[in-house]
LUMFI-999128 format. One record per residue (C-alpha): residue number from 1; residue in one letter; y, z, x. Coordinates in nm, 3 decimals. Each point is the difference from the previous one (the first is absolute). Example, Ala and Ser with C-alpha at 12.3 -4.5 7.8 and 13.67 -1.06 7.14 Angstrom:
  senu  nudo        v        w        u
     1     a   -0.450    0.780    1.230
     2     s    0.344   -0.066    0.137
% end
This chain:
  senu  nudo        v        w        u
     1     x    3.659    7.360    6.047
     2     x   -0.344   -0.073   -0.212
     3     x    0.032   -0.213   -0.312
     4     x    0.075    0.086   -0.339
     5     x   -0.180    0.294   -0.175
     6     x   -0.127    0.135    0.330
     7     x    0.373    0.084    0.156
     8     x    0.088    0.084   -0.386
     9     x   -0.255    0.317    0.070
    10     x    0.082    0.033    0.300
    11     x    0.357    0.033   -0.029
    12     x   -0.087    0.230   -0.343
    13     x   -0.244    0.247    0.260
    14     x    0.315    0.006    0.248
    15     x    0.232    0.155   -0.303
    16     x   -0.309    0.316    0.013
    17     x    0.143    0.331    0.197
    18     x   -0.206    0.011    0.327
    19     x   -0.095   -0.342   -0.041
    20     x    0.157   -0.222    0.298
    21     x   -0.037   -0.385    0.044
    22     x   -0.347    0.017    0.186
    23     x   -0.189    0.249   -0.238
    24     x    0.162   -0.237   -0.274
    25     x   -0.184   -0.319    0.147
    26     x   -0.303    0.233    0.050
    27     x   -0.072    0.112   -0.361
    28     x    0.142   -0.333   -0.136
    29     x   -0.290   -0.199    0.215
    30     x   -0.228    0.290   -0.129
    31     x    0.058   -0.053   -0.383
    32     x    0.011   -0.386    0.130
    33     x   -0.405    0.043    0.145
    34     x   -0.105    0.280   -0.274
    35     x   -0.242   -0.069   -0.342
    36     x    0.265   -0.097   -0.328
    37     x   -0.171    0.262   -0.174
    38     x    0.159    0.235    0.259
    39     x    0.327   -0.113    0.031
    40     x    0.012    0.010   -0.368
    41     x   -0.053    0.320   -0.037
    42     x    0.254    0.128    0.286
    43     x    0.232   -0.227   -0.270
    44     x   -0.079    0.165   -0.302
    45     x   -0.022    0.363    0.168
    46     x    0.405   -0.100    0.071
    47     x    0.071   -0.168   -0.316
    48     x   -0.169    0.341   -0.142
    49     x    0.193    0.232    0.164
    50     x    0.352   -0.169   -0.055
    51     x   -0.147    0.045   -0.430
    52     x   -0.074    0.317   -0.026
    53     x    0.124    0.207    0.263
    54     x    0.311    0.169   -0.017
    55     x    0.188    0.337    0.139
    56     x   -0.012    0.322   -0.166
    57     x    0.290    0.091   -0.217
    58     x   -0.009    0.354    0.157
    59     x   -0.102   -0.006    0.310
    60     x    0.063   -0.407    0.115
    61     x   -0.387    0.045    0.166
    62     x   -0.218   -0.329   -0.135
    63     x   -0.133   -0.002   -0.291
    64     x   -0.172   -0.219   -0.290
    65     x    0.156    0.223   -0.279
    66     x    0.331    0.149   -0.053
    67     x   -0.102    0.294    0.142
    68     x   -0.225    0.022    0.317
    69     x   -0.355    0.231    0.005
    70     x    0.202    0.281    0.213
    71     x    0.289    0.076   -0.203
    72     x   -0.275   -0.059   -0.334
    73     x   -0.209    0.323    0.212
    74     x    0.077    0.310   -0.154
    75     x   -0.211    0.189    0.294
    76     x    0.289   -0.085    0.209
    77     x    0.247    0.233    0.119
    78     x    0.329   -0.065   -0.212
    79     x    0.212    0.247    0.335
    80     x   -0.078   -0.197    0.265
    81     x    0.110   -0.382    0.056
    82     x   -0.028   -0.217    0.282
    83     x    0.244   -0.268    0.096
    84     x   -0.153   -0.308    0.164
    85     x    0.099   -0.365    0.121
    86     x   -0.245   -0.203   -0.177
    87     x   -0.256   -0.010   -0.241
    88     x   -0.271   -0.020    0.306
    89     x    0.139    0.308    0.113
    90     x   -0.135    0.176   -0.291
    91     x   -0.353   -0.120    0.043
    92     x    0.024    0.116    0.369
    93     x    0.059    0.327   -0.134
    94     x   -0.260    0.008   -0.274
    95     x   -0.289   -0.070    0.266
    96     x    0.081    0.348    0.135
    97     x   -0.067    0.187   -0.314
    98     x    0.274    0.260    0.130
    99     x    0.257   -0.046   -0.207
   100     x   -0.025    0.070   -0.411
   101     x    0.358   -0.071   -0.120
   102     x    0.164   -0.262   -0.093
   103     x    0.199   -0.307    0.164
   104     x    0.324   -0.209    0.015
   105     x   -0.010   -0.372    0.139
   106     x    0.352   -0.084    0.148
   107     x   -0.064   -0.370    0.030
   108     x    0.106    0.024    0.374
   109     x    0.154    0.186    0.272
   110     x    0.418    0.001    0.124
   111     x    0.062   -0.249    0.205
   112     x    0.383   -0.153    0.040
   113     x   -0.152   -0.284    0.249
   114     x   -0.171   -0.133   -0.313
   115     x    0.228    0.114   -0.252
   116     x   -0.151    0.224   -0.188
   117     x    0.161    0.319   -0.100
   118     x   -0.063    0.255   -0.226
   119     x    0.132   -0.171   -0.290
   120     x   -0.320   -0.237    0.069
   121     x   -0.246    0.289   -0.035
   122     x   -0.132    0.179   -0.254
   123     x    0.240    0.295    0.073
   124     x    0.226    0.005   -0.259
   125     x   -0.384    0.051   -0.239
   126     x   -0.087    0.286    0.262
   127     x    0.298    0.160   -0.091
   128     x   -0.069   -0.004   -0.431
   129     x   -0.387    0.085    0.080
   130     x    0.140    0.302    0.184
   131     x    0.214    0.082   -0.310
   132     x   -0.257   -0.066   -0.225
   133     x   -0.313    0.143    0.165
   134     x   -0.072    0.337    0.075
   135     x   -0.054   -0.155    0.391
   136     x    0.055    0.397    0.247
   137     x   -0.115   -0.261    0.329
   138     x    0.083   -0.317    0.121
   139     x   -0.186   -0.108    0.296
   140     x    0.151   -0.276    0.194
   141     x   -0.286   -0.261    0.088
   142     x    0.200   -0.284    0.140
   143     x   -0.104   -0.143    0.311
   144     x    0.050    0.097    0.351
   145     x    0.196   -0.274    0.074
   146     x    0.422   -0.028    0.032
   147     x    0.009   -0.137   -0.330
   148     x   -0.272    0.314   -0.160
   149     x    0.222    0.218    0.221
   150     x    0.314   -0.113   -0.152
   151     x   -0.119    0.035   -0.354
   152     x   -0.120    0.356    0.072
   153     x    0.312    0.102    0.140
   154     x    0.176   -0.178   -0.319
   155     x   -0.215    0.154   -0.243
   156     x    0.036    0.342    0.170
   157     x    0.377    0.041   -0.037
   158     x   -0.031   -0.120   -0.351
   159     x   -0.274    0.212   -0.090
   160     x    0.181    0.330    0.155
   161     x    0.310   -0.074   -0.253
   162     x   -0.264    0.027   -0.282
   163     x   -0.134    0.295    0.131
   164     x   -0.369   -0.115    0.018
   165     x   -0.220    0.113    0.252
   166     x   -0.065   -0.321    0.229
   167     x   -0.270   -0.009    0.252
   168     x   -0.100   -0.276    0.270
   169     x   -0.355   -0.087    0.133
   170     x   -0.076    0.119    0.342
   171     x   -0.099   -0.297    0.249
   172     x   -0.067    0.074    0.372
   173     x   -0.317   -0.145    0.209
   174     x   -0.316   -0.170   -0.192
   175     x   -0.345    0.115    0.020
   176     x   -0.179   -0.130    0.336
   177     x    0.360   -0.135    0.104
   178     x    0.115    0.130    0.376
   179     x    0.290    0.101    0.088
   180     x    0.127   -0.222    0.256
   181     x   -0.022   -0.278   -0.235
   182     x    0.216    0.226   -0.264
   183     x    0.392   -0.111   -0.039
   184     x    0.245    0.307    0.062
   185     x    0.079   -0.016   -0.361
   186     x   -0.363    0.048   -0.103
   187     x   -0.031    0.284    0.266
   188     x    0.285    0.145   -0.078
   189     x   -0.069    0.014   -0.339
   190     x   -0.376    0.159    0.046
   191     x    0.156    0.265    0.210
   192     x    0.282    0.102   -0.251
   193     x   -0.312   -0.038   -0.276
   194     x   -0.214    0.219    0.210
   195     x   -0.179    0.265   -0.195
   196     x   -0.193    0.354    0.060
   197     x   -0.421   -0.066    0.129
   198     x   -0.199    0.254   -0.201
   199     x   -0.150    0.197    0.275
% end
């Protein structure tokens, strides 16, 4: 235990996602050693972000307006929308430049361990976009993970009794990975995925 305002932060760090007791101490000591002028600004950036940032009305992705810049774009494609976990989740998909459409943030995956269901998503607002938008795809984005995996599998059945055409992500083995370091699910997955070679 350090005194006062120093186990204050530290203890404030520990609260962060990812963030055990060690890395706590570690960034705590390194705001504790770093220029004001720095540290102020890592305050203000927060104190900043908690102001003005808030979650699309649409699409729950972040934004600093009502709406966000991708459901503002009319370039995008109005028929296709992809489901995702998380806001980051859509920026992992905007560095690949593949996909034009447009999104839906969930806010989270299914997970009964943690007690979160779908009534803790942003399901039941999937469901009125669907009514409401002229949406022909939905491609299923969540992560490869038992809690993604549950959520697809959720979304899936729901999305067959509204007769929308629901589509999942492929996943198999990563570029410059080897396969005896692959997990049978992964295999499995890139063998069932497999595709035709252009010869």
């Amino acid at each position: 235990m350090y005194e006062g305002a120093v186990q204050d932060l530290i203890d404030e760090l520990g609260r962060l996602p990812g963030i055990g007791p060690k890395s706590a101490q570690r960034i705590a000591f390194h705001l504790l050693q770093t220029d004001p002028t720095e540290a102020r600004r890592l305050a203000d950036a927060i104190t900043r972000v908690k102001a003005t940032m808030r979650f699309c009305v649409q699409c729950h992705n972040v934004s600093q307006a009502e709406h966000c810049r991708i459901c503002l774009d009319p370039r995008r494609d109005d028929t296709l929308l992809c489901v995702v976990e998380e806001p980051r989740d859509v920026v992992a998909i905007e560095r690949t430049r593949e996909f034009r459409g447009r999104y839906h943030v969930l806010g989270g995956a299914i997970s009964p361990i943690d007690g979160i269901g779908p009534d803790q998503l942003h399901i039941r607002e999937l469901v009125l976009r669907l009514d409401a938008e002229p949406v022909a795809e939905v491609i299923l984005a969540t992560n490869p993970n038992v809690e993604g995996e549950a959520t697809a599998s959720y979304l899936s059945r729901l999305l067959a009794t509204l007769e929308v055409r629901a589509t999942r992500l492929a996943s198999g083995l990563p570029v410059g990975g080897d396969l005896d370091y692959a997990d049978e699910v992964t295999l499995g997955r890139a063998f069932s995925g497999r595709r035709d070679v252009g010869i």
